[in-house]
Rosetta silent file (secondary structure, phi, psi, omega in degrees, C-alpha in Angstrom):
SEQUENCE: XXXXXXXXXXXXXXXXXXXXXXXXXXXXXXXXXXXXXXXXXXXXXXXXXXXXXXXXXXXXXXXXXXXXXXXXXXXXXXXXXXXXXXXXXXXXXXXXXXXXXXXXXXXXXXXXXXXXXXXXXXXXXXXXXXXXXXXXXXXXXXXXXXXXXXXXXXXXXXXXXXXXXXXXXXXXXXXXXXXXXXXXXXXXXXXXXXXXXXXXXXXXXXXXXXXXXXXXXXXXXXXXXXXXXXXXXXXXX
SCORE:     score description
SCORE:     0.000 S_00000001
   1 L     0.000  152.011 -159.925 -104.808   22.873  -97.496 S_00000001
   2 L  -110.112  100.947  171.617 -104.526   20.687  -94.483 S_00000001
   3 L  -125.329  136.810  166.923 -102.885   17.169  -95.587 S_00000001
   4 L   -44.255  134.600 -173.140 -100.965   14.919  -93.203 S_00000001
   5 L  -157.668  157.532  179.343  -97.585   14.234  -94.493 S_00000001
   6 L  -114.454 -169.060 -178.515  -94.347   12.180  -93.281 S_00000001
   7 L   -24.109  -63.653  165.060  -90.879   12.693  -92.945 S_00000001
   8 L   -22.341  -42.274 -165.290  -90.729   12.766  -96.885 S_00000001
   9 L    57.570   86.310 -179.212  -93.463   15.687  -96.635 S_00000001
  10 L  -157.155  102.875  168.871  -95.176   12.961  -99.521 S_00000001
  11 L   -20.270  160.357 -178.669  -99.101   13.099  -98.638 S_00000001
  12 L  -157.671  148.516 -169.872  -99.868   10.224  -96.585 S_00000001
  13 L     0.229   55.918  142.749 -103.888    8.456  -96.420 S_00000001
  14 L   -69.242   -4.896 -149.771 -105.421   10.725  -98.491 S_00000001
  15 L   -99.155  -33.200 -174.757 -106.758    8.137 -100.355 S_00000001
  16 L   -74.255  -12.240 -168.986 -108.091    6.731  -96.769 S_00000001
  17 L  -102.243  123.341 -131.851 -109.745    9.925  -95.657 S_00000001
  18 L   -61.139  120.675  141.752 -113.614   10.463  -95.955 S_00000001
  19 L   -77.776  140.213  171.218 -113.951   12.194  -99.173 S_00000001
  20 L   -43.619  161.333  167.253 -116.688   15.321 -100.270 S_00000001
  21 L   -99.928  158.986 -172.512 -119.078   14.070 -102.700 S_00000001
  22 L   -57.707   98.313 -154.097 -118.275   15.381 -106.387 S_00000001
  23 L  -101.600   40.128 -175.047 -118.972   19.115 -106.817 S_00000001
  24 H   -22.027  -52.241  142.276 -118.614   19.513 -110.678 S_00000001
  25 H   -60.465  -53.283  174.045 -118.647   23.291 -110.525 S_00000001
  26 H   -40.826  -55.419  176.139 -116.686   23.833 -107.878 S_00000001
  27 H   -34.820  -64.990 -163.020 -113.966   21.516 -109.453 S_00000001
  28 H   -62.222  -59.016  176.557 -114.019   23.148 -112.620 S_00000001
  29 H   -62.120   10.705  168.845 -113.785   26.712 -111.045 S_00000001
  30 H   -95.073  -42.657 -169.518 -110.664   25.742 -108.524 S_00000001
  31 H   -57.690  -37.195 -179.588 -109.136   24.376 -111.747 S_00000001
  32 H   -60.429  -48.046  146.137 -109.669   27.250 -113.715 S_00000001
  33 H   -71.813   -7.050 -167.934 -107.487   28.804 -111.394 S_00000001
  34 H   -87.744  -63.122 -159.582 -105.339   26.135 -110.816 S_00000001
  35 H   -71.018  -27.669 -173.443 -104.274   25.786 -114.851 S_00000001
  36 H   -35.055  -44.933 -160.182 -103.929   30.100 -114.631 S_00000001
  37 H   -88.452   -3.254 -162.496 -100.156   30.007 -114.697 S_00000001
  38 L  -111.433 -167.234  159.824  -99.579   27.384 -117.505 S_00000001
  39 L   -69.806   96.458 -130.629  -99.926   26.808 -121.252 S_00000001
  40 L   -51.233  146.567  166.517 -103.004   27.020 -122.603 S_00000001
  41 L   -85.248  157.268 -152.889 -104.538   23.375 -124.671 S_00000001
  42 L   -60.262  -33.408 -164.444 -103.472   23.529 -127.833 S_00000001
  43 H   -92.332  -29.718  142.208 -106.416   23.877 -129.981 S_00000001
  44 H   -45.698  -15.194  179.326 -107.806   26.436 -127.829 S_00000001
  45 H   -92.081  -40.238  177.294 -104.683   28.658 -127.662 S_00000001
  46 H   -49.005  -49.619  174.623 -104.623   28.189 -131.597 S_00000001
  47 H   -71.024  -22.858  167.865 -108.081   29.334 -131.566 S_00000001
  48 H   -47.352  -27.351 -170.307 -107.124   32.596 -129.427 S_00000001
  49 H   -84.800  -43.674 -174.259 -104.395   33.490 -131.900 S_00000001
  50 L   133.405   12.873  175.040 -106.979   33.457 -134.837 S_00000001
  51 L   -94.770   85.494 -158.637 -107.352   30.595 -136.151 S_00000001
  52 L  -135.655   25.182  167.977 -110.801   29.850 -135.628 S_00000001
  53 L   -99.430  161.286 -142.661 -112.712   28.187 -138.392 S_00000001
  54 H   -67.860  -46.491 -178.841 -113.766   24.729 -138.528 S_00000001
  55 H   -60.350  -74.781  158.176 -111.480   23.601 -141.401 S_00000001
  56 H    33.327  -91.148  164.698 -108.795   25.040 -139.213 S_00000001
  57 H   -68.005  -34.747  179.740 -109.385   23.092 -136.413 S_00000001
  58 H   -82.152  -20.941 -163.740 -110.173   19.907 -137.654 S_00000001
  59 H   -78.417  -48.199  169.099 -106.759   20.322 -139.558 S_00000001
  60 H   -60.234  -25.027  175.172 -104.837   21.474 -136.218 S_00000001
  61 H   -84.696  -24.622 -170.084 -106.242   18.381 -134.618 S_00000001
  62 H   -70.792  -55.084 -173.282 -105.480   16.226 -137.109 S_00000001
  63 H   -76.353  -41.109  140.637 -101.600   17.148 -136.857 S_00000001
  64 H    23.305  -70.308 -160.672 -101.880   16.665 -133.082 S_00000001
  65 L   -52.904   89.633  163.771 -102.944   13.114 -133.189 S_00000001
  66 L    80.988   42.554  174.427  -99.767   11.528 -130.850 S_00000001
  67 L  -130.352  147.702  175.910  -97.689   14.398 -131.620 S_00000001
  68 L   -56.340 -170.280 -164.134  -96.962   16.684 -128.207 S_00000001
  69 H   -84.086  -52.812 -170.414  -98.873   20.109 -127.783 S_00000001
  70 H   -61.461  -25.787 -124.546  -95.559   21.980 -127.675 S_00000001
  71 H  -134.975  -79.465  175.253  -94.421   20.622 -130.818 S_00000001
  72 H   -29.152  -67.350  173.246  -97.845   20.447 -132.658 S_00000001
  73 H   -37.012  -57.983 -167.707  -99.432   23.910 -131.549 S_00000001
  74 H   -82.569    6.207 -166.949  -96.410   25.962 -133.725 S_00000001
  75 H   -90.685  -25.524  170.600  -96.243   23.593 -136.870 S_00000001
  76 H   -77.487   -8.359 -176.020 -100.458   23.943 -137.304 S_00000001
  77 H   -81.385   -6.192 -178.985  -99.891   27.482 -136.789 S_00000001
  78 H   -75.448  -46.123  144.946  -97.524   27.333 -139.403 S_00000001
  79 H   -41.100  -62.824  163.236  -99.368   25.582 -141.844 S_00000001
  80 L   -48.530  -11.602  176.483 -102.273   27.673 -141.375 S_00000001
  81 L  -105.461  -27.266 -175.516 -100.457   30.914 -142.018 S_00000001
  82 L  -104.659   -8.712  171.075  -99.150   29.769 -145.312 S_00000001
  83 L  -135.994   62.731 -179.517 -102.507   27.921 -146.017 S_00000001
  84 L   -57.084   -6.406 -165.114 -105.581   29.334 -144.238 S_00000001
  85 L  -156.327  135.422  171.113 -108.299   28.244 -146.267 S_00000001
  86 H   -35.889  -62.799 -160.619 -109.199   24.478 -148.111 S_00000001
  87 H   -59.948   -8.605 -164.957 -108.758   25.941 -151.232 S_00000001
  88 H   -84.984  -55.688 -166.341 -105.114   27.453 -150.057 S_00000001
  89 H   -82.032  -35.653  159.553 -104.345   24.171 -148.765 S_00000001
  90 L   -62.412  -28.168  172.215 -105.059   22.008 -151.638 S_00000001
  91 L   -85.177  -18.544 -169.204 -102.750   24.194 -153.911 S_00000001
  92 L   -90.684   -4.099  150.008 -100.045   23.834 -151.526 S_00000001
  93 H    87.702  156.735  173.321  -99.924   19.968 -152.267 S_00000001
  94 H   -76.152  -21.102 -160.339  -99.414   16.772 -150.148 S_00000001
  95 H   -90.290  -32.179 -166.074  -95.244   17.667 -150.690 S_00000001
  96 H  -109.726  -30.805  166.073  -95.836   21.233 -149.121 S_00000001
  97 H   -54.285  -68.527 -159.595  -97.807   20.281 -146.534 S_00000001
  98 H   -64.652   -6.054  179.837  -95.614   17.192 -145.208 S_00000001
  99 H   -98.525   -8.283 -169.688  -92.348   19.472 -145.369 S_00000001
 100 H   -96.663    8.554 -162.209  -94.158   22.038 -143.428 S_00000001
 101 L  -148.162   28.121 -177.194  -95.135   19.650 -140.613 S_00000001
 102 L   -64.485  -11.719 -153.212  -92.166   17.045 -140.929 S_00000001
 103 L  -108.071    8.448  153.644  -91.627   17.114 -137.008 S_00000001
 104 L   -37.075  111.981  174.625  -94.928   15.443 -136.797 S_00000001
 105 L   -59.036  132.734 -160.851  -95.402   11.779 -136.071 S_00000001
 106 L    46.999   30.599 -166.324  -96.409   10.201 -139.376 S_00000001
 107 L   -81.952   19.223  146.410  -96.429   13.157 -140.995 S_00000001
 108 L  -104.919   -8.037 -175.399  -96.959   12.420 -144.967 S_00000001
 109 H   -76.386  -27.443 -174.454  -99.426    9.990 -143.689 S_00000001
 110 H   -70.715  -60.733 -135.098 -101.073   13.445 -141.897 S_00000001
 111 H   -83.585  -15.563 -155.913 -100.124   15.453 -144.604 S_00000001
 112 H   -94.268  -61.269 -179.203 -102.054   13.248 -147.814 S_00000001
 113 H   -26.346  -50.550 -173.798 -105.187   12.941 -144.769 S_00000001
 114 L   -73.387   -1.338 -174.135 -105.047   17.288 -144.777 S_00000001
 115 L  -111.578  -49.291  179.851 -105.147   17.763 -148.537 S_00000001
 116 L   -67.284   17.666  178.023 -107.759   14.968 -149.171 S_00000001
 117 L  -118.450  -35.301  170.522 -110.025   16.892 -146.288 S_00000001
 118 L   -70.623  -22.588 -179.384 -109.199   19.705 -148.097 S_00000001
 119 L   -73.015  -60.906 -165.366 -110.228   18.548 -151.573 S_00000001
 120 H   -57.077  -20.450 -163.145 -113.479   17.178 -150.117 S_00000001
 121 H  -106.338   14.946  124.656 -114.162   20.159 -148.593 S_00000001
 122 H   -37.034  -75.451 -165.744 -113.662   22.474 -151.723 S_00000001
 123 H   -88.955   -4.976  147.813 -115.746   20.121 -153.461 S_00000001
 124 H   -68.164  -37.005 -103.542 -118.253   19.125 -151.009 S_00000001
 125 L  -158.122  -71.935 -176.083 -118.466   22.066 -148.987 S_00000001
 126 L   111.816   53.742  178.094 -117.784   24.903 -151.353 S_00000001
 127 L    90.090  -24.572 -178.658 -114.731   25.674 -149.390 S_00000001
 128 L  -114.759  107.505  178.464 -116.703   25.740 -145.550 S_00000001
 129 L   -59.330  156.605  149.154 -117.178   22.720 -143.243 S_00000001
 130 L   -91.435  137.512  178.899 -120.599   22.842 -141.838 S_00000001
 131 L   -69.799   73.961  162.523 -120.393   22.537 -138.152 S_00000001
 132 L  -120.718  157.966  178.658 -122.327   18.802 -138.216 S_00000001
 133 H   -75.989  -49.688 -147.490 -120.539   15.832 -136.716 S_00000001
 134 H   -85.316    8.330 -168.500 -121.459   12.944 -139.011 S_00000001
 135 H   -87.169  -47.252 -173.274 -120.101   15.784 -141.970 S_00000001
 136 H   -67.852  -36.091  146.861 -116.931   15.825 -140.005 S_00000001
 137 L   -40.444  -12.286 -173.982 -116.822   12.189 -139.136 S_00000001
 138 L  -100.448  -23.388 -167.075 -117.001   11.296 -142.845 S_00000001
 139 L   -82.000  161.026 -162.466 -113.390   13.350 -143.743 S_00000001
 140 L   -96.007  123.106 -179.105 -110.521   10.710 -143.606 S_00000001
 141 L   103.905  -15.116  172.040 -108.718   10.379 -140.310 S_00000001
 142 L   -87.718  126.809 -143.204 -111.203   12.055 -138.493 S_00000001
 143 L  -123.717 -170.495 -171.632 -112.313   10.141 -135.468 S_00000001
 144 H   -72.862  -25.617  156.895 -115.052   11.565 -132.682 S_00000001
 145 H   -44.514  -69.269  158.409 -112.380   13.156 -131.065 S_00000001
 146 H   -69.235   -8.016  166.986 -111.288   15.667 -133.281 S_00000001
 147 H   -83.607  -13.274  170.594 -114.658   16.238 -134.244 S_00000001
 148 H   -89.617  -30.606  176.250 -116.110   16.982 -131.283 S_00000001
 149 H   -61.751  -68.270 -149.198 -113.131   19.295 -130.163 S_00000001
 150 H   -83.376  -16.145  155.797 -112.990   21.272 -133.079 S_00000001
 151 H   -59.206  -59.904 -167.511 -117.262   21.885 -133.250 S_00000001
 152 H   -40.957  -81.391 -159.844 -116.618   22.704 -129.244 S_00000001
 153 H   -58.904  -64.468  177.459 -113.899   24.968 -130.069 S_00000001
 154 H   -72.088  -36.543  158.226 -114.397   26.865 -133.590 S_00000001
 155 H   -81.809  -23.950 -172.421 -118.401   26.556 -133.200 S_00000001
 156 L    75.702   15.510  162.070 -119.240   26.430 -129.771 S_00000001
 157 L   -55.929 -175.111  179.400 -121.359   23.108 -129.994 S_00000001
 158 L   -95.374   69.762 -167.095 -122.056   21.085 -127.107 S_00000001
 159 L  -156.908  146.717 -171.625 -119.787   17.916 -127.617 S_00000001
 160 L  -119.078  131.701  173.814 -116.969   16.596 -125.104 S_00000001
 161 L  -101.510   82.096 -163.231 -113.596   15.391 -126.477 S_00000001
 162 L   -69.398  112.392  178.130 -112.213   13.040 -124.504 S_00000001
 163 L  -104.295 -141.016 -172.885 -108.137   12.731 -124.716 S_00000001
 164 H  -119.851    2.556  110.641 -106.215   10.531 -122.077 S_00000001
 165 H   -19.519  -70.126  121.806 -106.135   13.363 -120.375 S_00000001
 166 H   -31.527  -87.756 -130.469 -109.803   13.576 -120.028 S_00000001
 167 H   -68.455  -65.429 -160.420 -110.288    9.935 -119.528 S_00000001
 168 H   -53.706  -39.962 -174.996 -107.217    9.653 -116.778 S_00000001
 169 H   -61.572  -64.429 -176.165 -108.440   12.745 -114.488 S_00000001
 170 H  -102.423   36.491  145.395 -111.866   12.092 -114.090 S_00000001
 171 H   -76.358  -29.711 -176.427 -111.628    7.998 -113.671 S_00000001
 172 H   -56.130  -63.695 -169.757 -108.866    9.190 -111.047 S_00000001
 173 L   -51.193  -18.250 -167.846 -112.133   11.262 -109.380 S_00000001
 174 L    82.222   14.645 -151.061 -113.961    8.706 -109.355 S_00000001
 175 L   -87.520  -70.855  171.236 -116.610   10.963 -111.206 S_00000001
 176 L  -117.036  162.093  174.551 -116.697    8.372 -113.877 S_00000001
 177 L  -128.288  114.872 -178.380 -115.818    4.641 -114.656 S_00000001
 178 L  -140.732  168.261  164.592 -114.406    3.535 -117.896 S_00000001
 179 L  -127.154    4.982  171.619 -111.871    1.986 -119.385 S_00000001
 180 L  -124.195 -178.073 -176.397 -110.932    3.345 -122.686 S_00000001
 181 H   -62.439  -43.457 -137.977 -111.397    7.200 -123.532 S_00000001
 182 H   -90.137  -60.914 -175.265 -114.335    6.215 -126.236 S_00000001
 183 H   -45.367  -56.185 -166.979 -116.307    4.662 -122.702 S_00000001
 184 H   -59.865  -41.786 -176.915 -115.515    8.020 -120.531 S_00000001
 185 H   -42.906  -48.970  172.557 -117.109    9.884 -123.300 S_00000001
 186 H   -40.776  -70.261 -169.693 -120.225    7.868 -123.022 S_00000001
 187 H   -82.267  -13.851  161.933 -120.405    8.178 -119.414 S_00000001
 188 H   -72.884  -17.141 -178.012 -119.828   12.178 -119.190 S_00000001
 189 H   -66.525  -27.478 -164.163 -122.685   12.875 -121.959 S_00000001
 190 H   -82.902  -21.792 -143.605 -124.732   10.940 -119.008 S_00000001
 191 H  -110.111  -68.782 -166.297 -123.241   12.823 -115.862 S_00000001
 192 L   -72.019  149.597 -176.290 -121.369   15.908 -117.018 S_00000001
 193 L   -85.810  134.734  175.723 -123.936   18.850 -117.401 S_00000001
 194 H   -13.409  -68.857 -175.721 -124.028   20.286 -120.575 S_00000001
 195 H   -42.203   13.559 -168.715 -122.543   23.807 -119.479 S_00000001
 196 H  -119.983  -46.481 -119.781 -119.121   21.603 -119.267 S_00000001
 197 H   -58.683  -56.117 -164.432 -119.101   19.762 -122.286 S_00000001
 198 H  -100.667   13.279  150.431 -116.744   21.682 -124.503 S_00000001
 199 H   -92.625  -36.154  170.266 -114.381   23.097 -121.116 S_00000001
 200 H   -24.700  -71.192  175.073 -113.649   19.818 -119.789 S_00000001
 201 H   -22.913  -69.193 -164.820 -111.016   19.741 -122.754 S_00000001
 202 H   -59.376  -34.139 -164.982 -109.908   23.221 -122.314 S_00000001
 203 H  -103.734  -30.078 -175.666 -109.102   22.870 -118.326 S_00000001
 204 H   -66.218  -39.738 -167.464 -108.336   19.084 -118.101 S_00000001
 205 H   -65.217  -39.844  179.665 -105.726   18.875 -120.486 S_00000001
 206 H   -62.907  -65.686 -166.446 -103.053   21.744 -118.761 S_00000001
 207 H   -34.732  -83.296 -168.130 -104.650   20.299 -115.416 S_00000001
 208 H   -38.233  -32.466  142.330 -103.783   16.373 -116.418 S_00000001
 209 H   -20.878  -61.982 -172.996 -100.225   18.241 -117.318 S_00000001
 210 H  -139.180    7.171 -176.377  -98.773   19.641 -114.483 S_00000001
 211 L  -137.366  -46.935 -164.581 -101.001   18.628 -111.665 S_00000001
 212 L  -121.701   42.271 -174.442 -102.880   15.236 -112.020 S_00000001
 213 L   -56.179  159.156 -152.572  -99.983   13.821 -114.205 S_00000001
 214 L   -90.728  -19.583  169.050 -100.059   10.700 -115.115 S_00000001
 215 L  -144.549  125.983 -145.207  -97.550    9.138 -112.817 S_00000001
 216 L    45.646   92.469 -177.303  -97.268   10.486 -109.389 S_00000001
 217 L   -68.138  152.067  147.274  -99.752   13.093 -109.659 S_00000001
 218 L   -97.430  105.941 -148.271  -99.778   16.172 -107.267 S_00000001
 219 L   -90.303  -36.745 -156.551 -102.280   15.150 -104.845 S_00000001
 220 L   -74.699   -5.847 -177.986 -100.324   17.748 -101.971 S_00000001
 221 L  -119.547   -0.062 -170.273 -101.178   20.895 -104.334 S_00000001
 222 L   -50.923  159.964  152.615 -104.623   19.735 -105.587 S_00000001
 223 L   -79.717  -64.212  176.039 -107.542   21.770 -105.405 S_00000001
 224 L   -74.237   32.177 -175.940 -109.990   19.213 -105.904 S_00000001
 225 L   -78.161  -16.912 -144.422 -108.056   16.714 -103.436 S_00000001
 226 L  -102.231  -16.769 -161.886 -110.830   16.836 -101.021 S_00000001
 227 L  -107.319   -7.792 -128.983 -113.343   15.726 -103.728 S_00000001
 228 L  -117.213   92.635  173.210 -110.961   13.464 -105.256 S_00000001
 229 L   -66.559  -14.589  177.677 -111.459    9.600 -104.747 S_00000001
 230 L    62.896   37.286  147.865 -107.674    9.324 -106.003 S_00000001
 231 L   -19.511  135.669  174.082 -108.587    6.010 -107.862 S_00000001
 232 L    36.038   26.748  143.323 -105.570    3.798 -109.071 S_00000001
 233 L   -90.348  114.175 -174.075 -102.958    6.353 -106.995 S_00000001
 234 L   -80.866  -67.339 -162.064 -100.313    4.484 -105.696 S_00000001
 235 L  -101.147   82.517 -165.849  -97.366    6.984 -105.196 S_00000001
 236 L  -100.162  155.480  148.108  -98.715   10.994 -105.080 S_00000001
 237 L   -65.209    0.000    0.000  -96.471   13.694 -104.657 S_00000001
């Protein structure tokens, strides 16, 4: 890629140079490759391993919530091995949960949320979420985030889960403009085409990781630099 660089070799008015207009497949397939060498996002790697029903998912996101990937990813798989199923999880207690997920952030406040999701959904549910949103939206602690991630993932709906990942990459493109996460959702259901909705997650999040980080991104290794309004970049690598 041909970028201009000084002494430093630190990109230099990229931000000034005539950008492509926004090529939403193309992006996503340079990315796809781009993301190739790293760790996977979490609730997608979870589902690769086998954990791929709804309860699951909503449960793996749920521990998640402001806890890192690295950290998060083995403690739901852990949970999930000694309690795979609501009813599994309700015998194993608020006390067995929270000791198996202590490295959690708030994690008896997590752990009381995963047994009372678990109760309801024994005794709602007969044991099986149904993949609907406002059914998932109703369990305590769950907010449109993990509910749209974990239809997207364990069901294959159509619903985009915006983390700050998601938000920060494509306000950077200039693709969309918000200013919380809950707004970018709003504006990709208008923009992004459907065929994205539940990959965005899966490729933004490694991407937003190791490449379009949040401060001093790598603009000199980008794929999508060319496409890239670089909004609110000050310093890039």
């Amino acid at each position: 890629m041909d970028i201009t660089t000084g002494e430093d070799n630190v990109p230099r008015n990229t931000k000034s140079r005539r950008k492509k207009p926004h090529d939403i497949d193309l992006m996503l397939a340079r990315i796809e490759d781009e993301i190739k060498p790293h760790a996977k996002a979490a609730m997608f790697d979870l589902y690769d391993q086998g954990f791929t029903g709804l309860f699951q998912q909503v449960v793996a996101c749920m521990i998640s919530i402001r806890t890192r990937d690295e950290v998060s990813l083995g403690l739901a798989r852990e949970l999930l091995t000694k309690a795979p199923t609501a009813e599994a999880m309700v015998k194993l207690g608020v006390d067995g949960i929270a000791k198996i997920i202590s490295a959690a952030t708030f994690s008896y406040q997590k752990a009381a949320r995963i047994h009372n999701i678990a109760k309801q959904t024994v005794q709602e549910h007969g044991g099986e979420l149904p993949p609907d949103e406002e059914v998932l939206l109703a369990l305590p602690g769950v907010g449109p985030k993990c509910a749209h991630l974990a239809l997207g993932v364990a069901a294959r709906r159509p619903y985009i889960s915006v983390d700050i990942h998601v938000h920060r990459v494509t306000n950077r493109w200039g693709y969309v403009q918000a200013k919380t996460p809950e707004k970018t959702m709003e504006a990709l259901e208008k923009k992004l085409p459907r065929a994205h909705w539940i990959d965005i997650n899966r490729l933004l999040v490694p991407f937003g990781k190791h490449v379009c980080t949040g401060v001093r991104p790598f603009c000199s290794r980008c794929p999508v630099l060319e496409m890239c309004k670089q909004v609110g970049v000050q310093n890039p690598r």
